[in-house]
N, C-alpha and C positions, 0 to 999 in steps of 0.2 A: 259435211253433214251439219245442221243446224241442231241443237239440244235444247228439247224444251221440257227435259223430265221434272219440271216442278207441278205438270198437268197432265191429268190421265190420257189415253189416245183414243180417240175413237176415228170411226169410217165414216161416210158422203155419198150421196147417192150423186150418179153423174145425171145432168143438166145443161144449160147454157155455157156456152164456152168464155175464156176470159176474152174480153172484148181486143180486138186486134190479131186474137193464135188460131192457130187455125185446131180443127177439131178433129179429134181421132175419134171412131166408133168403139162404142162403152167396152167392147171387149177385149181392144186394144190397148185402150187405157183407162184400164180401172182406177179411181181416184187414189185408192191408198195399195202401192204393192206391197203385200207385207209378206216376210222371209218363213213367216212361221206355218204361212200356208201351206198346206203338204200337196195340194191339188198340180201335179206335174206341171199343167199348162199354169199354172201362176206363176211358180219356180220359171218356166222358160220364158215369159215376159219382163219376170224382173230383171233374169238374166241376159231380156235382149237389151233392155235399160240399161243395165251397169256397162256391159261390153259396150255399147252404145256413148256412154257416157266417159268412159276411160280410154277410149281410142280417139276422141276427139284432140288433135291439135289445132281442131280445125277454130274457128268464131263461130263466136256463139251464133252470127247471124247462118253462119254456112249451115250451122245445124238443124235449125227453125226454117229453111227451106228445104234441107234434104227430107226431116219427118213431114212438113208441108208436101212436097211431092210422091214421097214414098209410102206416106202412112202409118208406118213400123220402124222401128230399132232398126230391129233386124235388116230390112231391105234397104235403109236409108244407109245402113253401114256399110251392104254392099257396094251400093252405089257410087259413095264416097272412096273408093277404091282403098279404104287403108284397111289394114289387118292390125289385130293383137292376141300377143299371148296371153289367154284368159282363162282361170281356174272357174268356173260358175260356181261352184260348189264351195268352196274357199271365200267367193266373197260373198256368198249365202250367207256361209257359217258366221262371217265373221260381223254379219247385219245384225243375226241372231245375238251374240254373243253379247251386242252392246244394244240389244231393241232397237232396232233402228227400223222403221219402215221407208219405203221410194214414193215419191210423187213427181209423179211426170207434168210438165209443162203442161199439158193438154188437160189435165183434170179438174175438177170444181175445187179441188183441194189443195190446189196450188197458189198460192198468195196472189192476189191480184196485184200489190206494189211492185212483187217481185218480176211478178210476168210483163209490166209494164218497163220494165229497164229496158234499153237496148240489146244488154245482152245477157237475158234468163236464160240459167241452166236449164239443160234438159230435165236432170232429175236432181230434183231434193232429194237429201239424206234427212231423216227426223226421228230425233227423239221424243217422246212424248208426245201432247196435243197439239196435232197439224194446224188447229185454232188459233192456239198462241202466236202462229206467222202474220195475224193481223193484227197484233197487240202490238204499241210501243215496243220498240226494241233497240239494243242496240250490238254492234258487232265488234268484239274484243278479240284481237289479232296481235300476234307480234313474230318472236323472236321463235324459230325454234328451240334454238340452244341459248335458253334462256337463262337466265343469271338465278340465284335462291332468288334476291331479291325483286326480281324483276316478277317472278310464279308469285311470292306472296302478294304481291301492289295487285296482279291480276285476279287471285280468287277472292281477295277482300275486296275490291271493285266489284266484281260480280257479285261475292254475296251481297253487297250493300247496295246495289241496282237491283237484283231480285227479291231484296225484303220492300221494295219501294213499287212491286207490279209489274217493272221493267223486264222486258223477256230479253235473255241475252243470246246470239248467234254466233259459232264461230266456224271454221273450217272443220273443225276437229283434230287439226295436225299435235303433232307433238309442242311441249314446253308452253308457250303464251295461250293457245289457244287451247290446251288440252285444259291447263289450269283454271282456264277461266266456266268450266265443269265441272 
């Protein structure tokens, strides 16, 4: 998940697709999935995202051709013949819990630098303004089992890149990358 809570969030109306991905139909891929929607069918698209996203062993490229061919999460996952055990509801809750909304590859609100790598996620995690993904940024990763000293070198890097404009991304995991949040 990428953290931009130093900018408020807003939605994207869908449009032109990032040049090179291929294009899902607006109802498949709504630019910003957000958890806090109560509308059933939102919940089951973000949930085919996540499941989608967390059963991939797969490259990122195998991914960007199954949704290419298949259109959907959902069907792309079948496709790919893997299965996972998946709480939908669990990792709603636990979108909610830290605001986090989903942006799939396929929508206007998916960063165009990112969608250009070789091998873009399927779906963003984000906090805050999905905007901030075109700003300067930079990506503070480390350790999980991080040292005291190694957490404090990280949130004072970041605070001291985010007083400076700098948007910072990181996994979100535990220790380096939690701290740097």
């Amino acid at each position: 998940a990428l953290d931009l809570r130093a900018s408020r969030r807003t939605s994207y109306a869908v449009g032109s697709p990032v040049p090179g991905s291929p294009r899902l139909p607006s109802d498949l891929a709504p630019d910003i999935l957000d958890p806090a929607d109560s509308r059933p069918a939102s919940a089951s698209v973000l949930g085919d995202w996540l499941a989608f996203q967390r059963a991939l062993g797969l490259k990122p490229q195998t991914a960007a051709e199954l949704l290419r061919r298949h259109r959907h999460p959902a069907l792309a996952l079948a496709a790919s013949g893997l299965s996972i055990a998946f709480d939908q509801n669990a990792e709603i809750a636990a979108l909610l819990r830290v605001g986090a909304v989903g942006v799939p590859l396929h929508s206007d609100a998916y960063p165009a630098r990112v969608a250009s790598l070789s091998d873009p996620a399927p779906l963003l995690l984000v906090r805050g303004d999905v905007r901030a993904l075109s700003e300067i940024s930079v990506a503070i990763v480390g350790a999980r089992a991080a040292t005291v000293y190694g957490k404090q070198i990280a949130r004072g890097l970041a605070a001291d890149l985010a007083r400076e404009g700098v948007v910072i991304v990181s996994g979100l995991a535990r220790g380096i990358d939690a701290e740097a949040h």
